[in-house]
C-alpha positions, 0 to 999 in steps of 0.5 A: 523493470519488467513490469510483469516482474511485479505481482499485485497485492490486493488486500479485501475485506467486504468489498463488493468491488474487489471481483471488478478489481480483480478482473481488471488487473487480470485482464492486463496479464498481472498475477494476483495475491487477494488478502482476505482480511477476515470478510464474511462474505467467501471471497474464494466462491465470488472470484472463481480464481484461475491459476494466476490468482491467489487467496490469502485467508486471514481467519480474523481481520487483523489490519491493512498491514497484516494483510500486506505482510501476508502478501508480501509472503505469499509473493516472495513465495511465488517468485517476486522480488516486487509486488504492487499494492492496491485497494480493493475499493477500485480507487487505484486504476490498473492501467496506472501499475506500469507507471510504478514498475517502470520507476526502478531498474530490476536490483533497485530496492527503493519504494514507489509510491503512486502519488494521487491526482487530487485533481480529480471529482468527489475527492474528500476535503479531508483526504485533502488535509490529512495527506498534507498533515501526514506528508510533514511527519513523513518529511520529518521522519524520512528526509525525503521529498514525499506529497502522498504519504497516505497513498496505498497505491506501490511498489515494494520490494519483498526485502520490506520483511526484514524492517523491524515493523511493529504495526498491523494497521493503516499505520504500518502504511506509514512505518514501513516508509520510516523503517525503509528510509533508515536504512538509506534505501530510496523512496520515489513517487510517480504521477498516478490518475485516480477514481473516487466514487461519490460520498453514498457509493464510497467503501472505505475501511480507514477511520478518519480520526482512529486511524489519522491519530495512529499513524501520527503516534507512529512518528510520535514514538519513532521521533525519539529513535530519529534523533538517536539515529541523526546523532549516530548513536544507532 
């Protein structure tokens, strides 16, 4: 697919680094969609924002999965049948996008998630282990071969607004791959490098044990739909 058939889906809330971020991404040709998910600071006055790059305020913060949604929207209304999701904490590298838009063909309504090279300085012993606990439900729930569930870094159709998603937060990260899967449409990983700044620089908004115990409870209550759907009953 054309890579630049793809707009680049930015939700923020108070991070310093989302200017460089945005600047990067910019610097390749991508249009930008920022969600500012309910920051203090004015998002709008430190970007300077040309043409190409868009602000979508959320008068409270709501969720990463909020935010994504309003992306999405806001994509579709631009013209996109795909967009890119990246953290404004500058984790994902821009120069890693074209991996995810040259994993499909324009028409193919799969979901690629940008797989993380743990193998990399300062990665988290428990980023380590709550992507191998979050990996078996997303196995469990979807079917597919999935190594980094946890991973914020893909490419959505903007078809992902018809799923019937019932989750805001981290946890809509996790639904919207269930929700997608059921519907036989494919989920495809690619290869992506990653930075992780160390522990005193790191800015992250996810909450190791609120937000890992949400997305299990996301397989939790699914779990009993699964079997309705494996047994054909839906």
């Amino acid at each position: 697919m054309d890579r630049y058939r793809a707009a680049i889906v930015i939700p923020t809330l108070n991070n310093d680094t989302i200017v460089d971020v945005v600047r990067n991404v910019r610097q390749l040709g991508y249009e930008v969609i920022v969600v500012d998910d309910g920051s203090h600071v004015n998002i709008k006055e430190i970007l300077k924002c040309d043409d190409k790059t868009h602000i979508v305020t959320h008068s409270q913060n709501f969720g990463k999965g909020a935010a994504l949604i309003s992306g999405c929207q806001k994509a579709k209304e631009l013209g996109y049948s795909y967009f890119v999701s990246m953290d404004a904490d500058g984790q994902h590298l821009p120069s890693e996008i074209y991996k995810l838009t040259d994993a499909i063909n324009e028409g193919d309504e799969s979901i690629v998630i940008g797989s993380r090279d743990f193998n990399t300085d300062n990665v988290p012993k428990g980023s380590k282990i709550g992507r191998l606990i979050s990996n078996f439900w997303a196995r469990l729930d979807t079917s597919c071969k999935i190594t980094d569930s946890l991973s914020g870094f893909r490419l959505y159709p903007v078809s992902i607004l018809q799923l019937p998603t019932c989750t805001v937060k981290f946890d809509y990260e996790m639904e919207v791959l269930v929700r997608h899967a059921w519907l036989k449409r494919k989920i495809v990983e690619v290869k992506v490098e990653c930075y992780y700044p160390k522990a005193e620089s790191r800015v992250s908004h996810f909450k190791k044990w609120r937000d890992t115990m949400s997305i299990i409870w996301v397989h939790v209550r699914l779990l009993p739909l699964r079997v309705l759907l494996l047994r054909g009953f839906i």
